[in-house]
N, C-alpha and C positions, 0 to 999 in steps of 0.2 A: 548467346543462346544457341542451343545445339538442334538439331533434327532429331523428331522422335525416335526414330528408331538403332539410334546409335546405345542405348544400354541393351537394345533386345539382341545386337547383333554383338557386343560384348559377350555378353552371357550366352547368345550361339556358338561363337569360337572358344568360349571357356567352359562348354560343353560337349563340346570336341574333343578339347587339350585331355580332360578331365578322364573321357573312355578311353582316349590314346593312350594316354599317361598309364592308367591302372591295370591294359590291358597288356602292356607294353613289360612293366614294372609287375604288375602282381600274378600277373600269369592270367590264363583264360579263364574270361568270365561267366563261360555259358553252365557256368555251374556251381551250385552257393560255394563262398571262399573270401579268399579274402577282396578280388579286384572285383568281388558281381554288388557289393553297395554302392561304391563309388559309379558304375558303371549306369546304376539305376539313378542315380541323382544327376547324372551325366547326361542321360536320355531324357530325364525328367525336365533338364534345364532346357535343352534343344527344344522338347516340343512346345514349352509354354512361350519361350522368346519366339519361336516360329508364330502361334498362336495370337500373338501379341502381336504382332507385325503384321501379320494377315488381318486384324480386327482393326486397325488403324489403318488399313489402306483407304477408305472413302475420306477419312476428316482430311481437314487443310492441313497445309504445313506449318502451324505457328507451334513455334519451339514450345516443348513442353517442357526442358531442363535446362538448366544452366551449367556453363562449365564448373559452379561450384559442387553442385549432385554427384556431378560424374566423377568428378575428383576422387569422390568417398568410395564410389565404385570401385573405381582405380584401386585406392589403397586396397580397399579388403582383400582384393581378387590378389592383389603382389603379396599381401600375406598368405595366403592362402598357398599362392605357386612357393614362396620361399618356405614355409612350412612341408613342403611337401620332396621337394632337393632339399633342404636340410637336416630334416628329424635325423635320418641315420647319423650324422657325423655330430651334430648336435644333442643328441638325444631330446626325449619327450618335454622334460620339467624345462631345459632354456627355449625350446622354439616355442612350447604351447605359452612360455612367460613374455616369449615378442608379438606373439598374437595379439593375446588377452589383455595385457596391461596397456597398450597403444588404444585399444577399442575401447577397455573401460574407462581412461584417463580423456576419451574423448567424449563419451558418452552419459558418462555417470555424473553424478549433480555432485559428486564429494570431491574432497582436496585428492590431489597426484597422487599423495603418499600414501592415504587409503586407499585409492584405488590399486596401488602394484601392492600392497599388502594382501587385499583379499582377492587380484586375485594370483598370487602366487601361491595363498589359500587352494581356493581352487584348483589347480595346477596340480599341486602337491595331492590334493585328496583325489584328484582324479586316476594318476598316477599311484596314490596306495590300494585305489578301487580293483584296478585293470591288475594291481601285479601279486596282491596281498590276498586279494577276494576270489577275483574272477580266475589268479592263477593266468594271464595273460601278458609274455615278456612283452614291451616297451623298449624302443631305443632308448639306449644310456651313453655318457657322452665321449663321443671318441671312440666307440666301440665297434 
């Protein structure tokens, strides 16, 4: 068993990485663009983990997670950072299909193979949304 506040301080520093990262990477955020979303969900993470940490300060310390919880943490957030150094040399349709099919094949009540089926689905129609619809380029791969 872990100490409470070890996800809130996760998701402190992966709220950090998050404004550094986009502000770094997409240019300045103080103005809608591309790195002022990420920058909002960056701040948003900060203040709820803060939040959350400050509201558990009176209770005891009996573990509220297990290192099996935190595991899943773990993963989502390293896909998330590899999703994010990736996509350009990767493009869209393989990193968003190392996301998606790890999370569905873990999540979903149907066999593996449905799950990387639909959602490479998904994948695929998200990527004809963004480039065919919305007219918005997408990494492609090796490009």
């Amino acid at each position: 068993m872990l100490n409470r506040h070890i996800v809130s301080l996760l998701m402190l520093f992966f709220g950090f990485f998050l404004i550094g990262y986009s502000s770094y990477s997409l240019g300045d955020f103080s103005e809608y663009g591309a790195a002022f979303m990420p920058s909002v969900v960056g701040a948003g993470m900060i203040i709820f983990s803060l939040t959350d940490m400050m509201s558990r300060k009176n209770e005891d310390e009996t573990p509220l997670v297990s290192w099996h919880e935190i595991k899943f943490v773990l993963i989502v957030a390293g896909l998330i950072i590899f999703y994010i150094l990736c996509v350009d040399y990767l493009g869209f349709i393989l990193t968003g299909l190392v996301i998606t099919a790890p999370l569905m094949m873990k999540y979903a009540r149907a066999k593996a193979v449905y799950s990387f089926i639909i959602s490479l689905g998904v994948v695929v129609g998200v990527y004809y949304l963004f480039t065919a619809v919305l007219l918005v380029q997408l990494p492609q791969l090796f490009s």
